[in-house]
C-alpha positions in Angstrom: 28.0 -23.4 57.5 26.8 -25.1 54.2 25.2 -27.8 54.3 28.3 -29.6 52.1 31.0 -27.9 54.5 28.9 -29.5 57.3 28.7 -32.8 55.9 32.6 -33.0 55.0 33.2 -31.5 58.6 31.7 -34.3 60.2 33.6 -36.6 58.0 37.3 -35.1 58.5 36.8 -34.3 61.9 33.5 -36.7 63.8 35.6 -39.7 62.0 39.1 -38.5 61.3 39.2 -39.1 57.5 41.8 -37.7 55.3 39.4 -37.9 52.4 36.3 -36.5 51.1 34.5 -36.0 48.0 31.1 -35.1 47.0 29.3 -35.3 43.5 26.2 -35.8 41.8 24.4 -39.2 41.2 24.0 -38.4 38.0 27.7 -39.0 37.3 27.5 -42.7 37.2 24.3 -43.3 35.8 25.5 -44.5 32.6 26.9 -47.7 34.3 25.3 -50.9 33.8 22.0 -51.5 34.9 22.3 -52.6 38.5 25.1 -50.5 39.5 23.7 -47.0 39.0 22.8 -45.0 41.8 19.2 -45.4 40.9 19.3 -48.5 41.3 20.6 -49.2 44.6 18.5 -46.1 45.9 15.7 -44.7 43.9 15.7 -41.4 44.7 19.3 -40.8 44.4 20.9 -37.2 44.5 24.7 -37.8 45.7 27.7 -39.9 46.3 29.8 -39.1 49.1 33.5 -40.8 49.1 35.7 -40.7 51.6 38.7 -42.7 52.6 42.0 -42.8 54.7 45.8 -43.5 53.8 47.3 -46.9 54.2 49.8 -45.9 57.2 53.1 -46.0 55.7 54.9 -48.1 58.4 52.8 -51.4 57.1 53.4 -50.8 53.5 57.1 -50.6 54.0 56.5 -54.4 55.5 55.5 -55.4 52.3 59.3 -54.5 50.6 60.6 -57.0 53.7 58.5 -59.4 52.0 59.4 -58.8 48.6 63.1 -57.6 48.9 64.0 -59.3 52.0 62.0 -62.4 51.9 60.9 -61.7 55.5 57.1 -63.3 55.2 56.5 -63.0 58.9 56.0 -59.7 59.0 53.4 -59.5 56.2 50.2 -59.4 58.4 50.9 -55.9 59.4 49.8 -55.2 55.8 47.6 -57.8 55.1 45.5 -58.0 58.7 45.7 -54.2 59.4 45.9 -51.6 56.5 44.3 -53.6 53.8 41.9 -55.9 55.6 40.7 -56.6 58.5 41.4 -53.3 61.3 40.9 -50.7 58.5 38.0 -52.7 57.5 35.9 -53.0 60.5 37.5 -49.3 61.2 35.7 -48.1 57.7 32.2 -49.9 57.9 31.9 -48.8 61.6 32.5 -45.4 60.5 30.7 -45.4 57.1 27.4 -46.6 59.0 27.5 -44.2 61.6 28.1 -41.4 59.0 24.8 -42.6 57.5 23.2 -42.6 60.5 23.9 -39.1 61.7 23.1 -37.8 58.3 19.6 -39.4 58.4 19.2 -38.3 61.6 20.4 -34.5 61.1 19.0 -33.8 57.4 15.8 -36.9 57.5 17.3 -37.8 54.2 17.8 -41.2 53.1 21.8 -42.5 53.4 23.0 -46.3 52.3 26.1 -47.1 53.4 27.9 -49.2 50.7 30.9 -52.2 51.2 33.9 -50.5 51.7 36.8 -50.3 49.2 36.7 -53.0 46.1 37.2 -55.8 47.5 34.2 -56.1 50.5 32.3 -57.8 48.8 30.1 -61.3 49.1 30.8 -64.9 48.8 31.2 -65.6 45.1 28.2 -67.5 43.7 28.1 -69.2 40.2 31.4 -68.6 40.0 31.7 -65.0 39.9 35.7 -64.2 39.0 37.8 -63.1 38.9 35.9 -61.6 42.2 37.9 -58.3 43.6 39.3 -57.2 39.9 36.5 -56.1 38.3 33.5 -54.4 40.4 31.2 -55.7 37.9 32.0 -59.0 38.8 32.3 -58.5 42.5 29.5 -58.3 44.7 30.2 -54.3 45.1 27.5 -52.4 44.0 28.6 -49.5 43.0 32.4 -48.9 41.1 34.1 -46.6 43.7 37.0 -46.1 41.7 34.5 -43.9 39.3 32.9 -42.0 41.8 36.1 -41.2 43.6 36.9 -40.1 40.1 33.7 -37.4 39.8 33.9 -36.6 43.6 37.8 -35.4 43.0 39.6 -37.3 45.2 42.3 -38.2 42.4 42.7 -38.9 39.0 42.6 -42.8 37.5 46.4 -44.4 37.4 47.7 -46.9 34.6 47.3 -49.7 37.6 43.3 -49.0 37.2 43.9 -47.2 40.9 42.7 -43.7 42.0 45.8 -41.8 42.5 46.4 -38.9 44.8 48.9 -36.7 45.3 50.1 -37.0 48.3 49.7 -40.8 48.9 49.9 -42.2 45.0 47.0 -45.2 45.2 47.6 -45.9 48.5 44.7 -45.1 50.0 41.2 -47.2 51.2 37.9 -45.9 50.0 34.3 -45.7 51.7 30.9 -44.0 50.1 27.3 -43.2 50.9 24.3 -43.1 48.4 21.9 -40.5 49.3 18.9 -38.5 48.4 20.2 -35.3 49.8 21.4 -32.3 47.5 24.2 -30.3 48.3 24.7 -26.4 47.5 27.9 -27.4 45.6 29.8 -30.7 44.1 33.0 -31.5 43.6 34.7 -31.6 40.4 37.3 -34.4 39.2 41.1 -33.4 40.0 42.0 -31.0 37.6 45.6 -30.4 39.3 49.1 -31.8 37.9 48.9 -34.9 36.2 49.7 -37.4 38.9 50.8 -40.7 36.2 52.4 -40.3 33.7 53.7 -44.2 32.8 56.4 -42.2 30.0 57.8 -40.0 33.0 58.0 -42.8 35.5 58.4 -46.0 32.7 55.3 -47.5 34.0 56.7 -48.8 37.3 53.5 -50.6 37.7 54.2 -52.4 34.4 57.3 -53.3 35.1 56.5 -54.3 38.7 53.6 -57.1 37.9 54.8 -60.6 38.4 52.3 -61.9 36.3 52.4 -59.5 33.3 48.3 -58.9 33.9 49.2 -55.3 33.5 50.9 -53.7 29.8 52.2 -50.9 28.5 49.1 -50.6 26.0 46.8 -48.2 26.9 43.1 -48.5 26.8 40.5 -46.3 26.8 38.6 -46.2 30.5 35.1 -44.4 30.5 32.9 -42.8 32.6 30.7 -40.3 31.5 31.5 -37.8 29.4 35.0 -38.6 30.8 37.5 -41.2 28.6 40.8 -41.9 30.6 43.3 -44.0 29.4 44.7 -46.6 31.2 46.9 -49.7 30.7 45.0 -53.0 30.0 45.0 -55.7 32.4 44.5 -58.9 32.5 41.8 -58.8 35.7 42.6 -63.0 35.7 46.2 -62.9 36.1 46.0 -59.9 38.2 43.7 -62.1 40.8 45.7 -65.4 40.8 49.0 -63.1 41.9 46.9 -61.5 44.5 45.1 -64.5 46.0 48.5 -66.1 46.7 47.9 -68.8 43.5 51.7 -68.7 42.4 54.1 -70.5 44.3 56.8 -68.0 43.7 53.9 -65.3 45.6 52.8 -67.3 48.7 55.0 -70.1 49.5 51.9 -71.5 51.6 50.1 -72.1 48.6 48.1 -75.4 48.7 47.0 -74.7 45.2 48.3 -73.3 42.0 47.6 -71.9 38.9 50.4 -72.2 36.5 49.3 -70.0 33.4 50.1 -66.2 33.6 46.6 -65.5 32.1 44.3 -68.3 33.5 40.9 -68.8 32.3 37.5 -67.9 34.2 37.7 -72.0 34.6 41.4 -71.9 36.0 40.7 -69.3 38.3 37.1 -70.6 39.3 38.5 -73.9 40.3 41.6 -72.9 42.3 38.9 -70.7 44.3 36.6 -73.5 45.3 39.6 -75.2 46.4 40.8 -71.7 48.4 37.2 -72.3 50.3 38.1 -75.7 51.5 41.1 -74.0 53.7 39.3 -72.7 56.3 42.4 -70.8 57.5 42.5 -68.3 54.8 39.3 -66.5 54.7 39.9 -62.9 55.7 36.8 -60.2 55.9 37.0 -59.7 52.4 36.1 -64.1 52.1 39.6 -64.4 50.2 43.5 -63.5 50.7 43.8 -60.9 48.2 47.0 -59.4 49.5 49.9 -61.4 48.1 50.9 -59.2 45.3 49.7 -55.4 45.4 53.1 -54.3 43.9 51.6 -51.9 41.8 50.2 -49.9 44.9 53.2 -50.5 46.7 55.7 -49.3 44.6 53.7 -46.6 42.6 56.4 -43.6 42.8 53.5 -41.0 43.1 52.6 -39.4 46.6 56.6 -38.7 47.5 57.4 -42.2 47.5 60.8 -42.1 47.1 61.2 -39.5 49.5 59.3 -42.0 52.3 60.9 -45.6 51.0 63.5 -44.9 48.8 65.9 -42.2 50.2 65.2 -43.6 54.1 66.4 -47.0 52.7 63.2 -48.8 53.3 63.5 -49.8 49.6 66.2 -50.9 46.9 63.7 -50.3 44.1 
């Protein structure tokens, strides 16, 4: 066995993931200083990304929400498939991962935060906070070396899509100085979005408007994707539950559809001084998420549509 067919054995099987990608370092070292492999481990060689599905039985809680109004229900999503069970679930296993590779290989392994929106308390400000992973406290954009590692290609909605699960999926990855005899390549398969084919459900979807039907280029290496352009502001305030019409617990608002750093900087502070909302991830960052949710790749239809779990 290979040394990379012993690595992603131990992933699939040691910690029951359904999936893993391998490729170089040298993929994302054109990303801003501070972000590149090199930087977070000097002797970089790989980047391993792995991930699980969101389980289809708490996604389908979020149309209750939506189409139902039935808000009770909600946690299943929020608490266990987006934050807090698959988050302790992926850091415990992404750590002991590292652990076994450092103790099987003697290479050096960093776990990173898990998905893009572990990340620290903001400092100074920093938003719009899970939006952008430059502005976040992730190190490294996971998004890009899912990308390079070929776990899926990059959706309109600025999401890694797969094929069998659309965006909805939860993303891990390790740093390391060991070489592999082979790397993955990015997905090469059918094209997964196509925002013409499906009219740009994610478009349509946002209750904001953060997300349009203009395209703009996305770039990672020698890659350029095109994407739609998003309004990283607006797209925050929905998800942080800062429109009444989104969370009708809201104890602050933010009435502009594209708020300013300002905007979106003060209704934060304010989030902090409601000690009941913090989550893992330091902020409630689950209220919208429609454009995952209702993304019609990875047989969605087939799972929501036709079984009557959605109207949509």
């Amino acid at each position: 066995m290979t040394r990379t067919e012993a690595v992603k054995n131990r992933i699939f099987t040691g910690s029951d993931m359904d999936y893993v990608g391998i490729c170089p370092a040298s993929a994302l070292e054109d990303e801003p200083r501070g972000r590149r492999p090199s930087d977070l481990l000097p002797n970089a060689r790989s980047i391993i990304v792995f991930g699980r599905r969101l389980i289809s039985g708490s996604i389908q809680t979020k149309f209750r929400q939506f189409e139902d109004g039935v808000m009770n229900v909600s946690g299943s999503y929020s608490a266990h498939s987006f934050v807090l069970s698959v988050n302790h679930l992926c850091m415990k296993e992404t750590y002991d991962i590292a652990q076994w590779m450092e103790n099987t290989y003697g290479c050096f392994a960093m776990p990173l935060t898990n998905n893009v929106l572990q990340a620290v308390q903001p400092e100074g400000n920093y938003v719009p906070y899970f939006a952008d992973p430059l502005k976040a406290g992730l190190p490294m954009d996971l998004y890009k070396a899912a990308y390079w590692a070929g776990i899926g290609e990059m959706g309109w909605n600025h999401r890694i899509i797969t094929p069998d699960n659309g965006p909805r999926i939860y993303l891990c990855a390790i740093v390391t100085n060991l070489e592999f005899e082979e790397y993955d390549k990015p997905y090469s398969g059918e094209k997964l979005c196509d925002p013409e084919k499906c009219g740009a459900v994610c478009v349509q979807v946002c209750p904001v408007h953060a997300l349009e039907s203009e395209g703009i280029e996305w770039k990672t290496g020698e890659a350029k994707i095109k994407v739609g352009k998003l309004d990283v502001n607006g797209c925050a305030a929905a998800c942080f539950g800062f429109k009444r019409e989104l969370n009708r617990f809201a104890s602050n608002t933010i009435e502009s559809e594209h708020p300013s750093d300002e905007e979106l900087a003060a209704a934060l502070e304010k989030q902090f001084e409601s000690p009941g909302f913090q989550t893992l991830d330091h902020l409630p960052m689950y209220h919208c998420d429609r454009c995952l949710v209702y993304c019609p790749v990875g047989n969605w239809a087939e799972k929501f549509r036709k079984t009557g779990l959605s109207s949509k």
